[in-house]
C-alpha positions as CSV (number, residue, x, y, z in Angstrom):
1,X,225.2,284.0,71.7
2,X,222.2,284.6,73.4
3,X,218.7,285.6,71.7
4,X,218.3,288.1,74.1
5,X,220.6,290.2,72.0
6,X,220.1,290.5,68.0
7,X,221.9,288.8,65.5
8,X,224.3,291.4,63.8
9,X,224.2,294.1,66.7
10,X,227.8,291.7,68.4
11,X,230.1,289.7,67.1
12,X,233.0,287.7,68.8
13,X,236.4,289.0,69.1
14,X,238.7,287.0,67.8
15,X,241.6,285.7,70.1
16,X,244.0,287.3,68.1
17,X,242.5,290.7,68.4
18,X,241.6,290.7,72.2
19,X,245.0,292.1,73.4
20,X,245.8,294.1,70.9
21,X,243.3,297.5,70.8
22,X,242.6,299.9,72.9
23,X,238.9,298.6,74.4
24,X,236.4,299.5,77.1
25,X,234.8,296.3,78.7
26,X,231.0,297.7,79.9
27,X,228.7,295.7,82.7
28,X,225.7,294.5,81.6
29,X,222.2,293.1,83.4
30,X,219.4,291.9,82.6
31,X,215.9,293.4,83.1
32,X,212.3,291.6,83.3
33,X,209.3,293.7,82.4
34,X,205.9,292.4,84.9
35,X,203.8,292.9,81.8
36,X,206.0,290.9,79.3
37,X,206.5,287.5,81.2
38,X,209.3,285.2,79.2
39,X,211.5,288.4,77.7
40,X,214.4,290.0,79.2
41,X,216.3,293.2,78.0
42,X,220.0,293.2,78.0
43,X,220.7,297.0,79.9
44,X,224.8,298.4,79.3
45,X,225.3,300.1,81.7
46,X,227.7,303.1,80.1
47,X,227.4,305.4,83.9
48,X,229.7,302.2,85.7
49,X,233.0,303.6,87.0
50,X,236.5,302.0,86.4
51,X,239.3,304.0,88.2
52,X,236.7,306.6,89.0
53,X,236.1,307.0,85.3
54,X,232.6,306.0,82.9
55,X,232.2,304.9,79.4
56,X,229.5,308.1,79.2
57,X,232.3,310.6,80.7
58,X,234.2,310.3,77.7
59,X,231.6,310.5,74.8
60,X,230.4,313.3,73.7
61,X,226.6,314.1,73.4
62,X,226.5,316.0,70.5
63,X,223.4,318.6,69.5
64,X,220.1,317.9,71.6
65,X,217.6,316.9,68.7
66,X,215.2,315.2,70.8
67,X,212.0,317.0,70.3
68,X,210.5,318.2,73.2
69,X,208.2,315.7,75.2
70,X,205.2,318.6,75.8
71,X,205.3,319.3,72.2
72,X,205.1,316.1,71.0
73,X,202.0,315.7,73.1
74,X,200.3,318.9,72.2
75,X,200.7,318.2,68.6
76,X,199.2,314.7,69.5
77,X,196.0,316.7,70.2
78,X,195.3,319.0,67.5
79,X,193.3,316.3,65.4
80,X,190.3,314.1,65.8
81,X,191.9,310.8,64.8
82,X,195.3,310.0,66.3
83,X,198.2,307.5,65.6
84,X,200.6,306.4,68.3
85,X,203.7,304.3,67.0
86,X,207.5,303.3,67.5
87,X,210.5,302.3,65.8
88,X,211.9,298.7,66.5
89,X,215.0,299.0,68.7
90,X,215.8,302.3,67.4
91,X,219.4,303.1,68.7
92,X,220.3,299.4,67.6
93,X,219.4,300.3,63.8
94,X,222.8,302.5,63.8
95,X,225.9,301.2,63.6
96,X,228.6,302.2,65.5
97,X,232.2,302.9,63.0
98,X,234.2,299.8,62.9
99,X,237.3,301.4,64.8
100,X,235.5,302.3,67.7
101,X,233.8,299.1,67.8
102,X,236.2,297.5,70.5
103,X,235.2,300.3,73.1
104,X,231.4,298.6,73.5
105,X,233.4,295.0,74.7
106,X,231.6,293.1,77.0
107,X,232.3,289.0,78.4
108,X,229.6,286.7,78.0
109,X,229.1,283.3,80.0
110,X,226.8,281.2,77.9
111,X,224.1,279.2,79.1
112,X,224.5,281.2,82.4
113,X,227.7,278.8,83.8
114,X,229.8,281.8,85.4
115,X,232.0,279.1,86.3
116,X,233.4,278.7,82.6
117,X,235.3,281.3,80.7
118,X,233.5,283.9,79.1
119,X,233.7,285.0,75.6
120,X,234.7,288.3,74.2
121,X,231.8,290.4,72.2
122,X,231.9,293.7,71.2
123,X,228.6,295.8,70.3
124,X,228.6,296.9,67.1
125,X,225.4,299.2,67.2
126,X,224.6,302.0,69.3
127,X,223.6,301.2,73.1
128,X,220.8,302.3,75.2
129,X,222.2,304.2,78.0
130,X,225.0,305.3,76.1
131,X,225.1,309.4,76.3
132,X,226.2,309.7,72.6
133,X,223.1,307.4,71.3
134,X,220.1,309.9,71.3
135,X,222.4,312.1,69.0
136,X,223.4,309.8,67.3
137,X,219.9,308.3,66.5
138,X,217.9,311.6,66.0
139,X,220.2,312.7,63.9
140,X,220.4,309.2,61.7
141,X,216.2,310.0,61.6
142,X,216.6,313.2,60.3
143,X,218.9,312.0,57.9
144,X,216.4,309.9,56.2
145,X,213.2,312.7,56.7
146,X,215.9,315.1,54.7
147,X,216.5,311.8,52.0
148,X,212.9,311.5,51.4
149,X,212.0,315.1,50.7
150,X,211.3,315.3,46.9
151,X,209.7,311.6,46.8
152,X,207.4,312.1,49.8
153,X,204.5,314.9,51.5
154,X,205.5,317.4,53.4
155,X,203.3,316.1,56.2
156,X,204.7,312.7,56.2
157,X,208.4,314.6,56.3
158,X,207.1,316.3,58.9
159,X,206.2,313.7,61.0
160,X,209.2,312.2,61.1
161,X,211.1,315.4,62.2
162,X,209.2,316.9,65.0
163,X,206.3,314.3,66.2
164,X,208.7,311.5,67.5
165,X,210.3,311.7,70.9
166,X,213.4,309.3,70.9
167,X,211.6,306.1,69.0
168,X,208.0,306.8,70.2
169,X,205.8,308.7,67.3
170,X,202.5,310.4,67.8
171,X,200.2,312.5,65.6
172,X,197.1,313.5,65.0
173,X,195.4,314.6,61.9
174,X,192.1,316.1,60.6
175,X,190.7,313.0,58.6
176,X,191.0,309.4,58.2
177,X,192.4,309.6,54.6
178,X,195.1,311.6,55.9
179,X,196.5,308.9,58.4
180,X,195.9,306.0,56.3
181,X,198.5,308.3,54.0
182,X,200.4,309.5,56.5
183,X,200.9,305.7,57.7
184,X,201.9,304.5,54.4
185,X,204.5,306.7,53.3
186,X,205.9,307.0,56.6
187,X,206.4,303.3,57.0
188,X,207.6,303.7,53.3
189,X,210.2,306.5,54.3
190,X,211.5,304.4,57.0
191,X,211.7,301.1,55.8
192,X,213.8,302.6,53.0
193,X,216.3,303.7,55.9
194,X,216.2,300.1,57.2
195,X,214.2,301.5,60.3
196,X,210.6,299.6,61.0
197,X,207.8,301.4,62.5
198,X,205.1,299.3,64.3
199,X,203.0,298.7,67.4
200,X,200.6,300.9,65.8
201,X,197.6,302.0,67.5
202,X,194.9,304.4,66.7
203,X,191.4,306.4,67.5
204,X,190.1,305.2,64.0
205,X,189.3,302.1,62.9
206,X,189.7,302.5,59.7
207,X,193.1,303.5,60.3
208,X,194.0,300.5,61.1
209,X,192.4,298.3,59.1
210,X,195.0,299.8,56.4
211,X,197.8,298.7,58.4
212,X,199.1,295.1,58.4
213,X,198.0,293.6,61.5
214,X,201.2,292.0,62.8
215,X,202.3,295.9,62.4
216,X,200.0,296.9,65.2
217,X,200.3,296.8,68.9
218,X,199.4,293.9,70.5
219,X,196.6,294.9,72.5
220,X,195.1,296.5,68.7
221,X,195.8,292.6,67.7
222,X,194.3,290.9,70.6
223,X,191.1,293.2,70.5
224,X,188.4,294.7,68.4
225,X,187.6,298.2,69.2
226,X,184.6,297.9,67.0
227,X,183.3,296.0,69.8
228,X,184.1,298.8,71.9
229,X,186.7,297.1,74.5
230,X,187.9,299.4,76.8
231,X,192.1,299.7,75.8
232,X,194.1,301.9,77.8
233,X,198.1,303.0,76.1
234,X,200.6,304.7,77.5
235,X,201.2,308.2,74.7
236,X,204.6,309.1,76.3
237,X,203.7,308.3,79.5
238,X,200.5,310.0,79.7
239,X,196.8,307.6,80.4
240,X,195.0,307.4,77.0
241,X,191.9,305.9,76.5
242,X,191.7,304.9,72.9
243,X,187.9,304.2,73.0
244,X,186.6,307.0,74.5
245,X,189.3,309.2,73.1
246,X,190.3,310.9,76.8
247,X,193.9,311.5,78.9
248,X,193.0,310.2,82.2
249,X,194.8,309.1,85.4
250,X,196.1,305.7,86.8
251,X,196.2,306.2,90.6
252,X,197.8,303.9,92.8
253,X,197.9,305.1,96.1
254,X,201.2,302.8,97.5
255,X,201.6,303.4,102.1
256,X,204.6,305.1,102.4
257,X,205.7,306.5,105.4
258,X,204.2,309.9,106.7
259,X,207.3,311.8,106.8
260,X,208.9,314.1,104.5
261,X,210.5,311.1,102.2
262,X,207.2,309.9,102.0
263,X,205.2,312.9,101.3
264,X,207.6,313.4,98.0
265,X,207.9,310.2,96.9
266,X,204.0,310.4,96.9
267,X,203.8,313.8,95.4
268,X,206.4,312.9,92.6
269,X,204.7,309.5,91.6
270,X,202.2,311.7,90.0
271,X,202.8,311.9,86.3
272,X,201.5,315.3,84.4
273,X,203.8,316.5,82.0
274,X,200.2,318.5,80.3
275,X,199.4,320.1,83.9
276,X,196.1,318.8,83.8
277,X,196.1,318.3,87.6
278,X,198.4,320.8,88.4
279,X,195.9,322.8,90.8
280,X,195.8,319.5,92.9
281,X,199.5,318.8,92.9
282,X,200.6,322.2,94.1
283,X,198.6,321.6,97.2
284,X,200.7,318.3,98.2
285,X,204.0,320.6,97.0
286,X,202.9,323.0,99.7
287,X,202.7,320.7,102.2
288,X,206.3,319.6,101.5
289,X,207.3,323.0,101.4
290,X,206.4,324.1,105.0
291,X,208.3,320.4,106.0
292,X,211.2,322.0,104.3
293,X,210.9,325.7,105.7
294,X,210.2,323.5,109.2
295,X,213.5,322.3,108.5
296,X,212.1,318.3,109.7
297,X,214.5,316.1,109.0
298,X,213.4,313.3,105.8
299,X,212.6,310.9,108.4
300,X,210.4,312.5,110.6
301,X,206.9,312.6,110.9
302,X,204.6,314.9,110.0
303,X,203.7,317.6,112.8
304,X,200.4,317.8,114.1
305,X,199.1,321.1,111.9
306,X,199.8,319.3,108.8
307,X,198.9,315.7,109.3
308,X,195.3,317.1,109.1
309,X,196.0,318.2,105.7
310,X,198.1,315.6,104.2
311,X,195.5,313.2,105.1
312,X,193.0,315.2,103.2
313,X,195.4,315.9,100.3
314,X,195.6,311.8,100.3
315,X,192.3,311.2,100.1
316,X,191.2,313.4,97.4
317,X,194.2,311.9,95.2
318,X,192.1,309.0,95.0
319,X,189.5,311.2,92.7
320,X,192.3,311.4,90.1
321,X,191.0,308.3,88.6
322,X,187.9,310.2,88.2
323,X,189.5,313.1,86.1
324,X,188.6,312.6,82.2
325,X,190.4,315.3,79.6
326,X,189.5,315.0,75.5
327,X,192.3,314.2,73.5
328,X,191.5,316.2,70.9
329,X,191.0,319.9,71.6
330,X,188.5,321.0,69.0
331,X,184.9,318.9,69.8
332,X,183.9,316.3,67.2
333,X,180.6,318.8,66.5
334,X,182.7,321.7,66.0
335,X,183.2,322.7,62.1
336,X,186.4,323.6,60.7
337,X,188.7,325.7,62.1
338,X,189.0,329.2,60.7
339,X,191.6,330.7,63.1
340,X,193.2,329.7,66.1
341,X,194.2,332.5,69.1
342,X,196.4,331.7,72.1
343,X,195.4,333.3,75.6
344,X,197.7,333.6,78.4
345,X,197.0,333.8,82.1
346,X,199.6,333.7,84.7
347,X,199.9,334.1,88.7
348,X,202.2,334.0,91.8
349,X,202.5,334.2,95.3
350,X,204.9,333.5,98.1
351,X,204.2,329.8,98.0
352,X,203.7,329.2,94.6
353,X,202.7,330.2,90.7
354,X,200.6,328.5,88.1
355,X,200.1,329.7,84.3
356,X,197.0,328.5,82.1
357,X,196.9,328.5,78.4
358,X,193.5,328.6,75.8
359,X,193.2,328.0,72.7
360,X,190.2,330.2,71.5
361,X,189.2,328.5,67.7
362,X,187.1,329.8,65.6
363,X,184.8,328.9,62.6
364,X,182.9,330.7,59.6
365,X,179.4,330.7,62.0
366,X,180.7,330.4,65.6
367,X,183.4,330.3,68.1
368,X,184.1,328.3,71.0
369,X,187.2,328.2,73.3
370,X,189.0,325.0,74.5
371,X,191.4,325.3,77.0
């Protein structure tokens, strides 16, 4: 079997056993990542028809315990020092039930000669793309939060609940004692469920020092922030600058073709689940809104009145790379936080509505507002 997929997540079906269950044979591929030269994922894919049927139209999905992305992310930026982690090939640390084992079959040509006859696997953990995995999994994470709750902090319990979206953790925290903690028990509480948390990265140096280096990301390996390198993560998708502490904005400006399939591939490619740059974005939505009240067609060019615009709109998108927003909302000067207030502002018109939240804090001597 190849190395491409663990040790214990297959195992062979034996001859005997091949024709007599009930089984599910699922296509699989294999995906190269540009950044990790040499490594290739094995992708199921569950969503492939057989007699107009999928593997994912029978399963059920069960309760959605995925935390929400947004929140995730806004808890990532209540504290001065931040931890980002993950949890090693999460959905392949649960085991599927022995019975239903023979519905995740797959053949298997080894060394690559399609010519010879495959073999006959079967998964025996949970698959990416599966619909009934991310139930599955949360719950299985929950599970062991709820295990650990008389032996560990409520904080480290806490983490384990609500700041992880799918197998991708982030936090943030007032002190540096408080991660190093937080860290520890949490890698503690896991490794106790047979999960592993690692690719650690954080703001603090300190923070990591605690950690066991091979437990860090590899960029935190490769690099000594001490030395003030510049090192640039992805927190759920979102540009963050670990040395200068800031959410910023990767722009690659890609020629598509000025019609309306290229205006919305363009306007889509940008990625702001905070709303940062949400001003700017409604402006390129706009445009592709009078294409669509225009009724032109996805392939046609832009008209005359708004190819002014869209040129504009494309050359100002260039300046993202320019836009620089704090991690953490509360300045480094500011003392500590006595109370917290939440101020709403919301608007509409006929083409289009925005809403802007602050977060007013306030200390024993002053007050300042961060939005």
């Amino acid at each position: 079997m190849s190395e491409t997929i663990a040790r214990g997540d297959a195992e062979t079906v034996p001859e005997d056993e091949i024709d007599r269950a009930v089984a599910w044979y699922i296509l699989h591929h294999g995906v190269y990542h540009p950044q990790k030269p040499g490594k290739i994922r094995v992708v199921f894919d569950c969503s492939a028809k057989f007699q107009g049927m999928s593997f994912n139209d029978y399963l059920l999905t069960g309760p959605d315990l995925t935390n929400t992305l947004v929140g995730v992310l806004c808890q990532f930026r209540k504290g001065p020092v931040a931890v980002m982690c993950d949890i090693e090939r999460m959905f392949h640390q649960f085991h599927v039930r022995a019975e239903d084992q023979d519905y995740l079959r797959f053949l298997w040509w080894d060394n690559g000669d399609f010519l010879s006859q495959p073999s006959v696997y079967r998964m025996r953990v949970h698959l990416f793309g599966a619909a009934s995995s991310p139930g599955c999994a949360n719950y299985g994470l929950r599970h062991i939060a709820a295990q650990g709750q008389s032996h560990f902090k409520e904080a480290t319990i806490r983490f384990i609940e609500r700041n992880f979206y799918v197998d991708d953790g982030l936090t943030s925290v007032s002190t540096k004692d408080e991660a190093i903690q937080l860290v520890s028990e949490a890698r503690e509480l896991c490794s106790a469920g047979k999960l592993r948390i690692h690719k650690f990265i954080s703001n603090c140096q300190e923070v990591l020092a605690s950690i066991p280096k091979g437990e860090c990301a590899e960029t935190v390996q490769n690099q000594d922030l001490a030395l003030g390198e510049v090192q640039i993560k992805r927190a759920l998708g979102v540009k963050w600058c670990v040395s200068s502490d800031q959410f910023g904005f990767r722009v690659v400006v890609n020629e598509r073709p000025l019609s309306r399939r290229g205006v919305l591939s363009t306007v889509a490619s940008i990625y702001d689940p905070l709303g940062f740059v949400a001003p700017f974005i409604l402006i390129g939505k706009q445009i592709l809104q009078q294409m669509c009240k225009d009724k032109i067609g996805w392939d046609e060019p832009l008209s005359d009145d708004l190819r002014p615009k869209w040129d504009s709109w494309l050359l100002d998108l260039q300046n993202l790379a320019e836009v620089k927003i704090q991690r953490c909302y509360i300045p480094a000067s500011f003392k500590e936080v006595q109370e917290y207030k939440l101020h709403h502002f919301s608007d509409a018109s006929v083409t289009g509505y925005g809403q802007c939240t602050c977060l007013p804090a306030f200390s024993s001597s002053c007050c300042c507002s961060n939005k």
